[in-house]
C-alpha positions as CSV (number, residue, x, y, z in Angstrom):
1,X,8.9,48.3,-29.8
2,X,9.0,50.6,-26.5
3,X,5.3,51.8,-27.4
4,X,4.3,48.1,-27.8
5,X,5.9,47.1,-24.9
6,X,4.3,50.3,-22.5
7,X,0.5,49.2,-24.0
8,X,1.1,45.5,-23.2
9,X,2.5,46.6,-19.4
10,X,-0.7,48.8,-19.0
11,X,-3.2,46.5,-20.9
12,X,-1.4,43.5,-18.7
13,X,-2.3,45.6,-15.8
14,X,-5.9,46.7,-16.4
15,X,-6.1,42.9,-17.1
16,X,-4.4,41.9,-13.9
17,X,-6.8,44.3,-11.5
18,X,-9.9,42.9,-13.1
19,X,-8.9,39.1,-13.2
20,X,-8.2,40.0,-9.1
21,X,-11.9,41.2,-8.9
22,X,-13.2,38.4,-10.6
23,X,-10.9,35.8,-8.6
24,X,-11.9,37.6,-5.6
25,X,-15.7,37.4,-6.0
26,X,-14.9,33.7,-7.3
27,X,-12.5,33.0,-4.5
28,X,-15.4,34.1,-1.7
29,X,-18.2,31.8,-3.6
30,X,-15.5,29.0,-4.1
31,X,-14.6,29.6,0.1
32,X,-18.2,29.5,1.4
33,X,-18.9,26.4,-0.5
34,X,-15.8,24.8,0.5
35,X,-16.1,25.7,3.8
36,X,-19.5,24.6,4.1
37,X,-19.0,21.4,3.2
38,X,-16.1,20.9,5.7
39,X,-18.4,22.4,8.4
40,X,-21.7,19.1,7.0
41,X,-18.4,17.0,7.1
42,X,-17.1,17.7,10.5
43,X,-20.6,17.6,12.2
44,X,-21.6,14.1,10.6
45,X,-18.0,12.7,12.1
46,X,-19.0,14.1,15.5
47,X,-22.6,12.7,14.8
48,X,-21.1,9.6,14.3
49,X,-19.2,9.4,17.9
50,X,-21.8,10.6,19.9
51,X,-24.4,7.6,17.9
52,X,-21.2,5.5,19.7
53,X,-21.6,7.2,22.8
54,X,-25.8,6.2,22.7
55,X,-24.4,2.5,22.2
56,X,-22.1,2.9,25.2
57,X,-24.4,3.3,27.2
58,X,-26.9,1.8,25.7
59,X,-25.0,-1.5,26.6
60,X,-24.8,-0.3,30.0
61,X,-28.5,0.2,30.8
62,X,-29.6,-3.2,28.5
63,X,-27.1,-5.2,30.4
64,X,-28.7,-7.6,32.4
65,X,-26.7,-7.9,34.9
66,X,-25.6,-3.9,35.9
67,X,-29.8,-4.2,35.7
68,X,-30.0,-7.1,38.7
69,X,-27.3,-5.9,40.5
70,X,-29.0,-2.4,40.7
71,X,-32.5,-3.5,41.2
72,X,-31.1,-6.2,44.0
73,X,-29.8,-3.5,46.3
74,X,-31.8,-2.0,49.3
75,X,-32.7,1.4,50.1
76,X,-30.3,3.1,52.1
77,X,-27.1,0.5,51.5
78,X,-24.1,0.7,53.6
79,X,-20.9,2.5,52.6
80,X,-19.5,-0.8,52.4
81,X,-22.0,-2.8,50.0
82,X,-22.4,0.5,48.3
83,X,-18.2,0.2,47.3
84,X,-18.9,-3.0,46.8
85,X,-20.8,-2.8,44.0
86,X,-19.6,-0.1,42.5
87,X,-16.1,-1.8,42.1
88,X,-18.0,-5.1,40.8
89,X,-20.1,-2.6,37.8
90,X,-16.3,-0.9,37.9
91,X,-15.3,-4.5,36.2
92,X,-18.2,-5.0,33.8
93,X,-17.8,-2.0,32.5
94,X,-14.0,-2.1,31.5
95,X,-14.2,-2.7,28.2
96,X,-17.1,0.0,27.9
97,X,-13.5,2.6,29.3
98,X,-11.7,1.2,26.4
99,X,-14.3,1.5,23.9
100,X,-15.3,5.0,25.1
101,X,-11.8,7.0,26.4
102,X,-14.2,10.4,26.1
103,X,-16.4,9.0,29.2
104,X,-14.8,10.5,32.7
105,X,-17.5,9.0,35.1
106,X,-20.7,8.1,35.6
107,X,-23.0,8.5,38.1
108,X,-26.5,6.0,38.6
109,X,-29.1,6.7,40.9
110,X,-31.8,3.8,41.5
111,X,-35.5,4.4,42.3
112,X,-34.4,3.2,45.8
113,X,-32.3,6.3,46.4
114,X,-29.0,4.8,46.1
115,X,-26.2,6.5,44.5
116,X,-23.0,4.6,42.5
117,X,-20.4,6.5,41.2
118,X,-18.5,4.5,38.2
119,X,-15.1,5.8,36.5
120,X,-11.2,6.9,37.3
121,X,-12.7,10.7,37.7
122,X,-16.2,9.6,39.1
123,X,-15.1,11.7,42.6
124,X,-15.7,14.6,40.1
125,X,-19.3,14.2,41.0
126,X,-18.7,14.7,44.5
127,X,-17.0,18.3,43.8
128,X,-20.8,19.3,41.9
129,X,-23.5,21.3,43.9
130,X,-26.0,18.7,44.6
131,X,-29.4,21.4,43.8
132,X,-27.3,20.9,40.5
133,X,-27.3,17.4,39.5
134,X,-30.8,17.3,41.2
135,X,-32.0,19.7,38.6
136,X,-30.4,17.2,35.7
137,X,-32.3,14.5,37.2
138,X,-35.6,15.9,37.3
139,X,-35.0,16.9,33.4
140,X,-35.0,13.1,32.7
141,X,-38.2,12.9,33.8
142,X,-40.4,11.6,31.0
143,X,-38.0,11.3,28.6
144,X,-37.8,8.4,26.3
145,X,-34.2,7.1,27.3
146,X,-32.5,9.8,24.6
147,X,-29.7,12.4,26.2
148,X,-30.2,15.3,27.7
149,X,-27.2,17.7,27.3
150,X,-25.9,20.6,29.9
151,X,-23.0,22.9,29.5
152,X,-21.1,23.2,33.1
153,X,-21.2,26.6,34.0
154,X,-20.2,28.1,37.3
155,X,-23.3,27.4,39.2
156,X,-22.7,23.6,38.6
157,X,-19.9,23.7,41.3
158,X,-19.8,24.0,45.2
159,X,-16.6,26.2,44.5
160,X,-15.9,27.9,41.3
161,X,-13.6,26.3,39.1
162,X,-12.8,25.6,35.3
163,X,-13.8,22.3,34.1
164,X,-13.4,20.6,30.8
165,X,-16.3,18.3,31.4
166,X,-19.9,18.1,29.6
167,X,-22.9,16.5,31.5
168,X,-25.0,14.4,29.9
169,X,-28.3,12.5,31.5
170,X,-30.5,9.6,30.1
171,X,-32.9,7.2,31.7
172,X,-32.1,3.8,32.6
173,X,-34.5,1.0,30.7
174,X,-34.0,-2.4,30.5
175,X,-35.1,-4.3,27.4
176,X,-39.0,-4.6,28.2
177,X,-39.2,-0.4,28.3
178,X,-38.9,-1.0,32.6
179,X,-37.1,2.6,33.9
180,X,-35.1,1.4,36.8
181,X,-32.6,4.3,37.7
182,X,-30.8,7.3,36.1
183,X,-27.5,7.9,34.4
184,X,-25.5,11.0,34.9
185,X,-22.3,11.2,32.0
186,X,-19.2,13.3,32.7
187,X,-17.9,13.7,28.6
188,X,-14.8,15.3,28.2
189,X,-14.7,18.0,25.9
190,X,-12.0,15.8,24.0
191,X,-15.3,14.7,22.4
192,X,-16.4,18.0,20.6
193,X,-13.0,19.5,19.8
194,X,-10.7,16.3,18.4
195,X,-13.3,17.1,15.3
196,X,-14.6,21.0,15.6
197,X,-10.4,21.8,15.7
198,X,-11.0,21.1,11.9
199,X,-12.6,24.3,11.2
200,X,-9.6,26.4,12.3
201,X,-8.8,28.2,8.9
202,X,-6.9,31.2,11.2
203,X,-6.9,33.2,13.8
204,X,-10.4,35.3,13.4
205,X,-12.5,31.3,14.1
206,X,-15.5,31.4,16.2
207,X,-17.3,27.6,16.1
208,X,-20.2,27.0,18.8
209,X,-22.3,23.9,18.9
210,X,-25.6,23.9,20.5
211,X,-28.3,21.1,21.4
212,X,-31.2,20.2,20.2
213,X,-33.1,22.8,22.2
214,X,-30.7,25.5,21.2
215,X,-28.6,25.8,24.1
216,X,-24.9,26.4,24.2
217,X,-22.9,23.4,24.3
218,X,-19.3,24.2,23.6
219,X,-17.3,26.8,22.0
220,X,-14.6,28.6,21.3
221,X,-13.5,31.6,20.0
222,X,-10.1,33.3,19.6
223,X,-11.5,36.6,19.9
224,X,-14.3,38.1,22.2
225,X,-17.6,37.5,20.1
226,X,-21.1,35.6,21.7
227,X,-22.9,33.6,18.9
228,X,-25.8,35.2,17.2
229,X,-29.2,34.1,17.8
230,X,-29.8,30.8,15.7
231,X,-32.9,32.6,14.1
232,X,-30.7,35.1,12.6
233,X,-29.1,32.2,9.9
234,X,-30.6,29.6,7.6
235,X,-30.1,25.9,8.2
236,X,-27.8,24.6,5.7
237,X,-26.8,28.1,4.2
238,X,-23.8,30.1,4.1
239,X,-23.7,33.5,4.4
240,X,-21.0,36.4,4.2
241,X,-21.4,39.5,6.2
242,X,-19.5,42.8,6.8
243,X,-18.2,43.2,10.6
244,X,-16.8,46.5,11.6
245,X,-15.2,47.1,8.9
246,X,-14.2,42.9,8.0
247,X,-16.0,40.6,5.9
248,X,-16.9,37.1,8.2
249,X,-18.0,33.9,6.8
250,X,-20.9,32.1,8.8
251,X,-22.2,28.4,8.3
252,X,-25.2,26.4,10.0
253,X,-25.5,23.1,9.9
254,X,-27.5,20.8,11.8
255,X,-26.3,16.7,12.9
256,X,-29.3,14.1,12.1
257,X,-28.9,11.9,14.8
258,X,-28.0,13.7,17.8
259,X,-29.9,16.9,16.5
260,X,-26.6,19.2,17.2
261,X,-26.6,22.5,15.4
262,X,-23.3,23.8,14.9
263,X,-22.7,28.1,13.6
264,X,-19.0,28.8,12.9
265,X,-17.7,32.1,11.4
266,X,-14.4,32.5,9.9
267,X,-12.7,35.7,8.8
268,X,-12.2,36.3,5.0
269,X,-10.4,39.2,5.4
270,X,-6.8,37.2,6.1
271,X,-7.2,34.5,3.5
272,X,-8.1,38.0,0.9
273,X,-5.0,39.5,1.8
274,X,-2.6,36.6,0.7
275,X,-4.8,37.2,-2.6
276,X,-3.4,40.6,-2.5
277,X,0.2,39.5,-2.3
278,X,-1.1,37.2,-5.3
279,X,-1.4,40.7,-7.3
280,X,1.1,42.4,-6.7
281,X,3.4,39.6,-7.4
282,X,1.5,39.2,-10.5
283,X,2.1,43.0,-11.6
284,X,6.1,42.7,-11.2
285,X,6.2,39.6,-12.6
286,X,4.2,40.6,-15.9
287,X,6.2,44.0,-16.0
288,X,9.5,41.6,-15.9
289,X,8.7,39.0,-18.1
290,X,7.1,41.6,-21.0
291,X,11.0,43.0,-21.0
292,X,12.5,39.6,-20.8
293,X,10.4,38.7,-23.0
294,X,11.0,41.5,-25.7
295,X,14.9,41.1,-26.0
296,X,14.9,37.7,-25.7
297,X,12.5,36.7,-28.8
298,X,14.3,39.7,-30.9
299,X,17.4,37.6,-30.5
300,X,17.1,33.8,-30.3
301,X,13.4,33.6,-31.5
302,X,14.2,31.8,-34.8
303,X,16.5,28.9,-32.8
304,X,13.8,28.9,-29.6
305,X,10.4,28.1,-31.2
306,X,10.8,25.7,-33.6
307,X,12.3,22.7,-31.3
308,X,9.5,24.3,-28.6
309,X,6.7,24.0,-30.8
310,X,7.6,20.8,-31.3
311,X,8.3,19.7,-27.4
312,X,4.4,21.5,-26.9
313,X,2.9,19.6,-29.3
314,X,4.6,16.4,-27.8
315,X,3.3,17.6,-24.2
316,X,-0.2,18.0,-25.4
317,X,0.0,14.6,-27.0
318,X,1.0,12.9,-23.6
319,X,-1.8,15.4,-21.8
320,X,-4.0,13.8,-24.0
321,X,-2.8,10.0,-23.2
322,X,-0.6,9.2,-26.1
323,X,2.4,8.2,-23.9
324,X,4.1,6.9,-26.8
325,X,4.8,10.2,-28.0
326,X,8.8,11.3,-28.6
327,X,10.3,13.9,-29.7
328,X,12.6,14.4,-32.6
329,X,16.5,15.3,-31.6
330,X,18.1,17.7,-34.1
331,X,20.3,19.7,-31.8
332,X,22.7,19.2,-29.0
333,X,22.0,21.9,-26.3
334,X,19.8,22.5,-23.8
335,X,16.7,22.2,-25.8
336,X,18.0,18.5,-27.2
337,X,18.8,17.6,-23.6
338,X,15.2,18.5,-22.4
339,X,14.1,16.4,-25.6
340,X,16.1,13.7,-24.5
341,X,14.7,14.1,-20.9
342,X,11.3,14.8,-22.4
343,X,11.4,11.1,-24.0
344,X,13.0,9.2,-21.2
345,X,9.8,10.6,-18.7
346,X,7.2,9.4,-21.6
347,X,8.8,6.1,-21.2
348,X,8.9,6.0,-17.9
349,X,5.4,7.2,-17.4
350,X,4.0,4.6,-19.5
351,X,5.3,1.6,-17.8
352,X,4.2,3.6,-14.7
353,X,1.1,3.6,-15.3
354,X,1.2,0.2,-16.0
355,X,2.4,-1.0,-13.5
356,X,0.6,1.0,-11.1
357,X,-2.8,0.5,-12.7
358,X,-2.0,-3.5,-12.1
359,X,-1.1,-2.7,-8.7
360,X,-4.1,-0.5,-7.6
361,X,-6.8,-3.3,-8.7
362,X,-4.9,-5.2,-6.6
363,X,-5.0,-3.3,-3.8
364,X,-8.5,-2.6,-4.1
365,X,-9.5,-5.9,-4.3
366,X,-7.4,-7.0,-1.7
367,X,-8.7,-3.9,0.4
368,X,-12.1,-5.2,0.3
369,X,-11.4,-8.4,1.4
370,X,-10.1,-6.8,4.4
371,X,-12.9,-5.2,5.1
372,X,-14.9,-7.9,4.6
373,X,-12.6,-10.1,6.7
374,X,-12.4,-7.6,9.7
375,X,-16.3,-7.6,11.1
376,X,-16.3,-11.1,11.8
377,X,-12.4,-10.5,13.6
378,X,-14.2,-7.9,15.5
379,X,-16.9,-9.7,16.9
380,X,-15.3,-12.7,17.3
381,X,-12.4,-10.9,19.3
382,X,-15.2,-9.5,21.6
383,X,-16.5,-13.0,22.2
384,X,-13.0,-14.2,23.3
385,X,-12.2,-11.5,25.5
386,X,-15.7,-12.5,27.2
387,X,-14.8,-16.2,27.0
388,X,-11.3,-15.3,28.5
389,X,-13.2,-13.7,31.5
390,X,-15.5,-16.7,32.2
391,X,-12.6,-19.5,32.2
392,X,-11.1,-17.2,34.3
393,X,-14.1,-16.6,37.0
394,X,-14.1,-20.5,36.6
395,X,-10.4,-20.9,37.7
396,X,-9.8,-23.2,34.3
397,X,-6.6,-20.9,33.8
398,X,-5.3,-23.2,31.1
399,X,-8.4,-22.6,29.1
400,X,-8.6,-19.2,30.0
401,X,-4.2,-19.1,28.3
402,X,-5.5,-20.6,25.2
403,X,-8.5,-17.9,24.8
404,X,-6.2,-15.2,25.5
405,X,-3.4,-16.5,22.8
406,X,-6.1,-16.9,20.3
407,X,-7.3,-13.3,21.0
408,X,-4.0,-11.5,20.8
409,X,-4.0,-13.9,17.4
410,X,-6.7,-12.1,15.9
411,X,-6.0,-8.7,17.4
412,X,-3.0,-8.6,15.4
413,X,-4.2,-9.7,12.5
414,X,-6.5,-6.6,12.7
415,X,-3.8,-4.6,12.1
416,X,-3.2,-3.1,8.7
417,X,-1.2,-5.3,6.5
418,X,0.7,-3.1,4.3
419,X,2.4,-2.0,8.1
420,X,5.9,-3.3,8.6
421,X,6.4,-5.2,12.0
422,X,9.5,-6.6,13.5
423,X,10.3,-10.1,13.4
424,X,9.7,-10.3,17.4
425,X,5.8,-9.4,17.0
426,X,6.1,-11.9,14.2
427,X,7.7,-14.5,16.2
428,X,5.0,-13.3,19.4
429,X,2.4,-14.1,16.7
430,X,3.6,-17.5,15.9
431,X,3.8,-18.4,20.0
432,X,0.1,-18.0,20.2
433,X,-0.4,-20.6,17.2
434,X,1.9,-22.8,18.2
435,X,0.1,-22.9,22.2
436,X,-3.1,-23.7,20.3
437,X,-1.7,-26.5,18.3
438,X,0.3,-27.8,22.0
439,X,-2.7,-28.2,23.5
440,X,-4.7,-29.9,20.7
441,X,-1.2,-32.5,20.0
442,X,-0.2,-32.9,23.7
443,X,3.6,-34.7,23.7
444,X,3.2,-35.7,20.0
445,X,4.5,-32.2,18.8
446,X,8.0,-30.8,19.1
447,X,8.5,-27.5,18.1
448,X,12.2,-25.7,18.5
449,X,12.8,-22.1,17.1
450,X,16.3,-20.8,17.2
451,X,16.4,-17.3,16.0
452,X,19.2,-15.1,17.5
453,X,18.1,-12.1,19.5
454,X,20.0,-9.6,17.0
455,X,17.4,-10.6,14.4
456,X,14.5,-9.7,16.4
457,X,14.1,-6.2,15.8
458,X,14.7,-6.9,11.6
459,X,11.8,-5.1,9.9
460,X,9.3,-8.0,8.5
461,X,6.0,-7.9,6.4
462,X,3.3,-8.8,8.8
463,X,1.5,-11.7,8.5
464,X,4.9,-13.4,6.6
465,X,5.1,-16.4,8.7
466,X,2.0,-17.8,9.9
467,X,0.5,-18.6,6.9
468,X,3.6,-21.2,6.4
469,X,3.2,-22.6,9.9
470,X,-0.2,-23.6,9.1
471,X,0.6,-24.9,6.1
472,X,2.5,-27.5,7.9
473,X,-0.1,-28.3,10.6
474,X,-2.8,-28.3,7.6
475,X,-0.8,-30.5,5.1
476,X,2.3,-32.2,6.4
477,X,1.1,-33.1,9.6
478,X,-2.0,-34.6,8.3
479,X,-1.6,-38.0,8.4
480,X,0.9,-38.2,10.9
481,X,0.0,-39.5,14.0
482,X,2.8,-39.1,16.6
483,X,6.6,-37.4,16.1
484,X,5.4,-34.5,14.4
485,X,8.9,-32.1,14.6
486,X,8.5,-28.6,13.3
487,X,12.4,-25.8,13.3
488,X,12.4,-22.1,12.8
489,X,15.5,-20.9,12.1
490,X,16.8,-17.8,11.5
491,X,20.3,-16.0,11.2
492,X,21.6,-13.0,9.2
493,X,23.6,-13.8,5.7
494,X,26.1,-11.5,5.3
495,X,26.4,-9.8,1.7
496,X,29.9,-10.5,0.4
497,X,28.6,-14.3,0.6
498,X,26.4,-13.6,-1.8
499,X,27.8,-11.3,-3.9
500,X,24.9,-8.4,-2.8
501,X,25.4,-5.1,-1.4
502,X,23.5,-5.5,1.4
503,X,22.8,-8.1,3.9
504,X,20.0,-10.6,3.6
505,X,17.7,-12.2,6.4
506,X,17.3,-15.8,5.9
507,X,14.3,-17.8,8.5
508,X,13.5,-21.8,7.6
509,X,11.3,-23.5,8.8
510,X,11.9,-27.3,8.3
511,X,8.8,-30.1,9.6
512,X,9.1,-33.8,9.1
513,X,6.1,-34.3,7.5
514,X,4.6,-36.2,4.5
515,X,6.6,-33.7,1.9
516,X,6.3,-33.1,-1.6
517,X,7.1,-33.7,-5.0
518,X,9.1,-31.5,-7.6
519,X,5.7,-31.4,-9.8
520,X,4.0,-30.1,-6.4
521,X,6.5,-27.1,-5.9
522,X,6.4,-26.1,-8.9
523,X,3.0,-25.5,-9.2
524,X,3.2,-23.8,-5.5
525,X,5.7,-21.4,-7.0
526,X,4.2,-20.5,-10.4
527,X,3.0,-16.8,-10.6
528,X,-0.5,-17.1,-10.8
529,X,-2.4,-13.8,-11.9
530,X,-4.5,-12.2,-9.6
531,X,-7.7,-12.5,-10.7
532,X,-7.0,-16.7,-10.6
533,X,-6.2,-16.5,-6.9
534,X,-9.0,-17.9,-4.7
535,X,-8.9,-18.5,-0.9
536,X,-7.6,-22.3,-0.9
537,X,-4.1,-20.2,-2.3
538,X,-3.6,-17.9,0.6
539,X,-0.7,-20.0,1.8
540,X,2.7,-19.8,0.4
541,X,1.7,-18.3,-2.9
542,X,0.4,-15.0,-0.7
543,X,3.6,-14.9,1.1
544,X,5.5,-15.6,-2.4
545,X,2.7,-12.3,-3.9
546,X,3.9,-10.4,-1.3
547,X,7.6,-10.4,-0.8
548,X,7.6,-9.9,-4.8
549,X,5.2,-6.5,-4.6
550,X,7.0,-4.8,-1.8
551,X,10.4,-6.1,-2.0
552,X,11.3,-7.5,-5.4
553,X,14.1,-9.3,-6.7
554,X,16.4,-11.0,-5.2
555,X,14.0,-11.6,-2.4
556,X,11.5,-14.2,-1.9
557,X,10.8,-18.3,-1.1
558,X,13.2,-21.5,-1.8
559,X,10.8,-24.8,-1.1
560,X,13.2,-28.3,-0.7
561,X,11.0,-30.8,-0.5
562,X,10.8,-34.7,-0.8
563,X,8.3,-37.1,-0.7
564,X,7.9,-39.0,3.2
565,X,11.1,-36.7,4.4
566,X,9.5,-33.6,5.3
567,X,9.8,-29.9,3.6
568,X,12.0,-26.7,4.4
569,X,10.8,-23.7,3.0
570,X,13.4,-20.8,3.2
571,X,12.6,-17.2,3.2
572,X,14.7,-14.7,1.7
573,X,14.1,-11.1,3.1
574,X,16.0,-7.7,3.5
575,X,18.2,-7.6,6.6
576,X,16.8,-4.2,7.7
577,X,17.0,-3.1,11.5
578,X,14.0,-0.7,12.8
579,X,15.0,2.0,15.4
580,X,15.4,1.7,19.1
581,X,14.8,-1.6,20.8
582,X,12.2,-4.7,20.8
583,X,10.2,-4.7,24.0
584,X,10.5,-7.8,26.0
585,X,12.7,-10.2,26.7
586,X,14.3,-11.2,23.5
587,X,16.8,-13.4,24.8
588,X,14.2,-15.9,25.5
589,X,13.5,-16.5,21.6
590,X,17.2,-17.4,21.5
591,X,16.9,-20.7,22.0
592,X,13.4,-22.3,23.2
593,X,11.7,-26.3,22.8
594,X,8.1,-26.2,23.0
């Protein structure tokens, strides 16, 4: 048994140095690939931002009014008009700042020889040598409107300094192809690194990203290395070479749109050498478990492997799908109790799956509406924000209140839906409606919402209570023609009333509308399954979906309705507080009659 045991420690070991070699020359194949396709990955994301960046400023120089303003001037404009005009393109261009944080300043020139400086950090353009930005200019000429790229190096400044800024230059043409000035971008680097930081496997990275006429954009290295020559490596390759002494991984990959080529190298050498701890581990542990092994299947081997074998077979079963699978008890120790345990996860695992498998084509489905829902949002929430601007130049600031309610309305239905929010933003949310519907019903609305300020910061699905408010305007206020009276109520029941352990959060909301028969509310509240549910049902029944998925039992909707006395739907939610405090005024939602 000692002989046996010595030949399976050195067979286990001869074994164990050749599975390394193998894993190691499967590990580097496995490595390159991987790291290659993070490497295609990482450049198409930054591909993708600087594409935005094109339509940045592409909505700049197609705008036609940055294209009047700039055309109207004269050659030679005063400091003051000059100001002026910058601080009136300064405006126009806000949303561009939003929609393009990586953008410092910008700097136009017109064919009159006017310069404009745009931006928070626009006075950076001041600190350049001007031979500099000179040169930049004269490399627009006879470009198509595309960027041209420059690294800031020393010589860019009047004094020498460290900068974090990329230049960028492109020609300024209107829709009809007609140049009329020059664009100078300051980028951050922010722009490049929030996605090359990706590739930082360890210490031994070196990533450099150069443009499309193969000079140096940005880079960085943690050790002292300059980028080989791009000649030297094939586009799309990988390629593993031996570097005094330590084996370096190198990637090229080239972006489609903006024509980036980006070379990384990575070191092999430190990921190898967790492989060797790998080994060595391996060798003790075999060694170990061969002597372990040994004594413990002289002894107990007749009482271990039959209830085993038959635990395996069960395991392979469920590996194979068969969740109904259990195994037979025939002992009471430790192997009955994993039997036992062994069942009761087989069971559980099948009404997992269940339930999950219901719940994932759910939330596909309803993921895809989403998306489908968001790109008119989007657009229409630009619209507004314009609309809001032009009641506002107008001095129609009523107008210009409704615009801005409705566009905070669809900003935060943008939000993901699945996100908790506190029953302030909820109660913010409702504001806005009820503003809209104020305006359209003048004094024949009342509104009063009485919701204590310590129930504002309770934890609330979003999106719970606007579909109900609707409902009212939508169906009991429909025929009414004056005296429409719409209550939200909240307050906090405690748990002893209710014989629960925990506290519930109770919010009504009671109209005096045209009401409802019992035949009506119960078809409101019968589960409906998903793949019935149409738009028309996005009311109640979605709230009523919703509280049931993420909350359950005991939680939901109570309707008490009658016919020509008006409705009050109650909500029944989890009384749960979210950390630190609601901004705003809460005390204001205390008590307030619209």
């Amino acid at each position: 048994m000692l002989f046996l045991s010595a030949a399976t420690v050195l067979i286990s070991g001869m074994t164990g140095l050749i599975t390394y070699r193998i894993h190691i020359a499967l590990f580097n194949e496995e490595v390159s690939r991987q790291y290659s396709l993070t490497a295609e990955q990482v450049l198409a994301r930054l591909d993708s931002r600087v594409n935005d960046m094109y339509k940045v400023t592409d909505y700049i120089t197609l705008n036609p009014s940055v294209k009047n303003a700039i055309k109207a001037q004269a050659a030679g404009i005063s400091s003051y008009d000059q100001m002026k005009l910058e601080d009136e393109l300064d405006d126009q261009l806000y949303q561009v700042r939003l929609d393009a944080p990586e953008i410092m300043g910008l700097r136009i020139y017109d064919l009159k020889g006017n310069i404009f400086n745009l931006g928070a950090f626009a006075g950076s353009f001041q600190q350049m040598n001007p031979s500099y930005l000179a040169e930049m200019v004269h490399k627009l000429e006879g470009t198509g409107g595309e960027y041209v790229w420059n690294r800031l190096g020393p010589d860019a400044f009047l004094q020498e300094e460290q900068s974090n800024w990329i230049l960028a230059g492109r020609l300024m043409r209107s829709v009809d192809l007609e140049t009329y000035g020059v664009m100078l971008i300051l980028f951050n680097t922010s722009l490049f690194e929030s996605y090359l930081k990706d590739l930082r496997l360890n210490e031994e990275v070196a990533v450099d990203l150069f443009d499309a006429e193969g000079q140096l954009l940005y880079a960085f290295h943690h050790q002292d290395a300059d980028p080989p020559p791009l000649t030297q490596l094939n586009l799309g390759s990988t390629e593993i070479r031996d570097e005094q002494g330590s084996t370096h991984l190198y990637t090229k990959q080239t972006s489609d749109k903006a024509g980036f080529t980006l070379v990384s190298k990575v070191s092999l050498a430190q990921i190898q050498n967790k492989g060797k701890l790998i080994l060595q581990v391996a060798v003790f542990s075999a060694a170990a478990s061969v002597l372990c092994s040994w004594f413990i299947i002289t002894i107990i081997s007749g009482r271990l492997l039959r209830p085993l074998a038959s635990l395996v077979n069960a395991m392979k079963r469920v590996r194979d799908g068969q969740f109904d699978t259990r195994v037979r008890i025939e002992t009471r120790d430790e192997l009955g109790f994993i039997g036992e345990r062994f069942n009761t996860m087989a069971s559980r695992i099948d009404k997992l799956i269940h339930e999950v498998y219901e719940r994932e084509l759910s939330e596909k489905e309803a993921e895809l509406k989403a998306i489908q829902a968001q790109l008119n949002p989007h657009f229409l929430y630009n619209t507004l924000s314009m609309f809001f601007w032009k009641f506002y130049m107008l001095g129609d600031e009523k107008s210009a209140r409704l615009v801005t309610a409705l566009s905070e309305m669809l900003q935060y239905t943008l939000e993901p839906v699945q996100r908790l929010t506190t029953l302030q933003d909820e109660m913010t949310q409702i504001d806005h409606y009820l503003q809209i519907q104020q305006a359209r019903y003048q004094e024949a609305l009342s509104v009063e919402i009485s919701i204590p300020a310590e129930l504002l910061r309770c934890q609330v699905i979003r999106l719970l209570l606007q579909p109900i408010v609707e409902n009212v305007f939508v169906h009991a206020f429909s025929d009414k023609r004056d005296n429409r009276r719409l209550q939200i109520r909240g307050l906090q029941q405690l748990g002893h009333e209710t014989e629960m352990e925990t506290d519930m959060l109770i919010i009504e909301i009671v109209d005096n509308g045209c009401g409802m028969d019992a035949t009506v509310i119960e078809r409101i509240m019968k589960p409906v399954p998903h793949a019935e549910e149409e738009r028309q049902h996005i009311g109640i029944r979605s709230v009523l979906r919703r509280i049931e998925l993420i909350h359950g039992e005991p939680y939901g909707i109570q309707i008490e309705s009658a016919v020509g006395e008006g409705t009050l739907v109650r909500l029944r939610l989890p009384y749960q507080i979210g950390a630190g405090s609601v901004p705003g005024n809460s005390d204001d939602r205390e008590e307030q009659v619209l």
